[in-house]
C-alpha positions in Angstrom: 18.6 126.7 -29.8 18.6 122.8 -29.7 21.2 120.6 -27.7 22.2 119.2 -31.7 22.7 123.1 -33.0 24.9 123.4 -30.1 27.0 120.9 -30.7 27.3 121.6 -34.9 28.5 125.3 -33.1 31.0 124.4 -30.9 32.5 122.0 -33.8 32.6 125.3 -36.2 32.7 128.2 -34.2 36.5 129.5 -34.1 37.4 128.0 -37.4 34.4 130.7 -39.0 35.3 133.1 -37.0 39.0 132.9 -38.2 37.5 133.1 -41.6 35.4 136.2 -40.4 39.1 138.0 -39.2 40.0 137.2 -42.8 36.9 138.6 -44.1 37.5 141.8 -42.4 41.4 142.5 -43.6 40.0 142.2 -47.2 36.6 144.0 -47.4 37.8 146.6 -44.7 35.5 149.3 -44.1 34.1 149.0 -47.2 30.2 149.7 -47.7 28.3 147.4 -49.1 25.7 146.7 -51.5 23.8 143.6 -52.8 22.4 142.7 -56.6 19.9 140.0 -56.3 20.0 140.2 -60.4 23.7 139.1 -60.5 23.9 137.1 -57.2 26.6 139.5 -56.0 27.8 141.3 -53.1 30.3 144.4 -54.0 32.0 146.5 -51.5 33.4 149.8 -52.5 35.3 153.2 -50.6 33.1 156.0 -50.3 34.1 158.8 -53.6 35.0 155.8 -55.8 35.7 156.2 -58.6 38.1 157.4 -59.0 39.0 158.5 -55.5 40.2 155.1 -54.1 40.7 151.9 -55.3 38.3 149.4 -57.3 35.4 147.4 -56.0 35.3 144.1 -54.7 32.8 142.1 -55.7 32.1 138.5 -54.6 29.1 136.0 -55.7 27.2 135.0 -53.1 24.7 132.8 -51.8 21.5 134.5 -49.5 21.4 132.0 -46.5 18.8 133.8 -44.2 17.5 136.7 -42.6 17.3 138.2 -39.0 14.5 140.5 -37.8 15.2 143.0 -35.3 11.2 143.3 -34.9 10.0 140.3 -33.6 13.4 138.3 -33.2 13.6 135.4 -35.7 15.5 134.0 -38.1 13.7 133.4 -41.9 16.0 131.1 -44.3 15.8 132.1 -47.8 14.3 129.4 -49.1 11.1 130.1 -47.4 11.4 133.9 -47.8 8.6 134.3 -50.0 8.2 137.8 -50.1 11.9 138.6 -51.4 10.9 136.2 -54.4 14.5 135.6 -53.9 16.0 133.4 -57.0 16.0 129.6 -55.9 19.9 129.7 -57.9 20.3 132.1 -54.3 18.8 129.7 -51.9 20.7 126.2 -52.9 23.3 126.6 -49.7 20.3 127.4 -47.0 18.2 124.4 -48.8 21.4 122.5 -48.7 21.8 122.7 -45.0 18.1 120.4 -44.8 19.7 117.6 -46.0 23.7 117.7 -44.5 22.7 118.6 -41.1 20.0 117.3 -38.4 19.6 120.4 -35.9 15.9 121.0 -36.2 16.5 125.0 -36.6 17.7 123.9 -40.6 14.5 122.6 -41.2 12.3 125.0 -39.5 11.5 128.1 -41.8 11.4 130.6 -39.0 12.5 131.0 -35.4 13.0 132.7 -32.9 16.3 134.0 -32.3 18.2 136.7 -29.9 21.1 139.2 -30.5 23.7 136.8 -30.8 22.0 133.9 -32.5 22.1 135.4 -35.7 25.9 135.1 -35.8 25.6 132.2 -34.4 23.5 130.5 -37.2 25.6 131.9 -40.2 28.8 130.6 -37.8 27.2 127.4 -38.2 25.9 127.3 -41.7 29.6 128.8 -42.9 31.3 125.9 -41.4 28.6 123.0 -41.9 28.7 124.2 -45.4 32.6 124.7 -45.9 31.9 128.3 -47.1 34.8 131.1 -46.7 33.0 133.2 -44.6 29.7 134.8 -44.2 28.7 138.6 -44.4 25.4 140.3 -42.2 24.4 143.1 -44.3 22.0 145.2 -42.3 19.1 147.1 -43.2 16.4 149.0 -41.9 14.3 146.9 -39.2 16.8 143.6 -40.0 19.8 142.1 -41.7 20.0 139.7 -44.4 23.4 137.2 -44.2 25.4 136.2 -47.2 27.5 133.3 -47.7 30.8 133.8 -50.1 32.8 131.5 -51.6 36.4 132.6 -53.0 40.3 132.2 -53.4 41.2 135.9 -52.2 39.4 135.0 -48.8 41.1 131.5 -48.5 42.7 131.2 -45.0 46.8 131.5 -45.5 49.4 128.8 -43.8 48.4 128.1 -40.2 51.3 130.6 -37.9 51.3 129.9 -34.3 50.9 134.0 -33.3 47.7 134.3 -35.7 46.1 130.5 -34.3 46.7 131.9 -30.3 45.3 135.4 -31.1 42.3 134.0 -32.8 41.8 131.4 -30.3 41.5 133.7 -27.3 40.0 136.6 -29.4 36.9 133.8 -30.0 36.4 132.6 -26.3 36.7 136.3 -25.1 34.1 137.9 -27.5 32.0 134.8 -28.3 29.7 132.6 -26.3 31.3 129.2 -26.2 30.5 126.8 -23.4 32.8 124.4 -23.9 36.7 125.5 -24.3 38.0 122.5 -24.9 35.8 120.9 -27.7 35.6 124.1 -29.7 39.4 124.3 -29.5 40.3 120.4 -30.3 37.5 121.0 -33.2 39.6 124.2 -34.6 43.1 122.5 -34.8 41.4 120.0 -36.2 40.0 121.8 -39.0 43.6 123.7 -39.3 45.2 120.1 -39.9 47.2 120.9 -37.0 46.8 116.9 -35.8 45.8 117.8 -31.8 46.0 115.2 -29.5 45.5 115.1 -25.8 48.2 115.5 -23.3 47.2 114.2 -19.9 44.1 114.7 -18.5 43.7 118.6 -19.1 45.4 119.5 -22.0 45.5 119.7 -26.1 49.0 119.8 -28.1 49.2 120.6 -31.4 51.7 121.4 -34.3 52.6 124.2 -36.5 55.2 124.0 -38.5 57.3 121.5 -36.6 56.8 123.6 -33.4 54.1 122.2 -30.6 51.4 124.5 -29.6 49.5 123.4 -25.6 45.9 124.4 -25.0 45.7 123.8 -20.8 42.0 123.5 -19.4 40.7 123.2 -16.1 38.3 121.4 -14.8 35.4 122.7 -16.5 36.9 122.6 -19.8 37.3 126.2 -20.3 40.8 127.3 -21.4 43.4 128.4 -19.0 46.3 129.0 -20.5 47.6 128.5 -24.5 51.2 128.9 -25.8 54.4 127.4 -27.6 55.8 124.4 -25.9 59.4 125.3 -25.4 
């Protein structure tokens, strides 16, 4: 991936995946199905109805798709063979003209296991989506990006912003500690600033929150300021 894709996913890379954690506590272990007709992505319990409770159902945008074949990423836009509707596409055509990274502009490339996340990360964030959903299918996965109030992150809490914070660096690959985590309180409108050489503070509700890094930017400790 290029040095400017990089940079757009260290920018956007905890904030999504905080929206992914949200993501998850609604649609549960739902299965999933997709209408290319309606432009909608419904998940329901297995037995409904009426053995559990209603569908959810969210409209949806079709950003891309991964091949588990040969490894690359298509965009929809340039998926011909879907004859996906272009009313689908406007987000992934969208990302041509708010972004620079040359992966936005390139139909197809290639792409390894984590990537894929990696692109939809991106695109989620770039594109100030609620979150994104990988819906696999046999020999690939196509990705989905949603828009809508029920998956609207709730009031920044100190617990939930450390646990997603060192949930991210632990399962994700992010080079640089420091920049992703200055870019998420950001985003969360928690106004961090620096604190010495080493160190981000922010605020939640009244109450400072310290990031500590060492030398190489990767995060050491994180915690309430007493």
């Amino acid at each position: 991936m290029s040095p400017e894709f990089e940079s757009l996913y260290q920018g956007h890379v905890i904030m999504s995946y905080e929206k992914q954690l949200r993501l998850a506590d609604v649609v549960g272990t739902r299965r999933w199905s997709f209408s290319m007709k309606n432009g909608s992505l419904t998940f329901q319990e297995d037995g409904e109805p009426p053995c559990s409770g209603a569908p959810i159902v969210f409209a949806v945008q079709v950003l891309g798709t991964a091949s588990d074949g040969d490894k690359t990423w298509l965009w929809s836009w340039a998926n011909d063979a879907s004859q996906i509707p272009a009313a689908l596409t406007q987000d992934a055509r969208r990302l041509c003209e708010v972004a620079t990274p040359r992966e936005w502009a390139t139909s197809t490339f290639a792409i390894d296991n984590a990537d894929e996340h990696r692109v939809a990360m991106t695109s989620s964030g770039v594109l100030g989506a609620d979150a994104y959903y990988r819906g696999p299918y046999p020999g690939g996965a196509a990705f989905f990006l949603l828009r809508d109030e029920r998956l609207r992150l709730p009031a920044p809490e100190s617990l939930r912003v450390i646990h997603t914070v060192m949930e991210a660096i632990s399962s994700l690959s992010i080079a640089n500690h420091r920049a992703a985590i200055m870019a998420y309180f950001a985003a969360r409108g928690l106004q961090p600033h620096t604190d010495g050489g080493n160190a981000i503070v922010a605020t939640i509700a009244g109450r400072a929150l310290r990031a500590q890094f060492d030398a190489q930017d990767r995060l050491v400790e994180l915690g309430d300021l007493p």
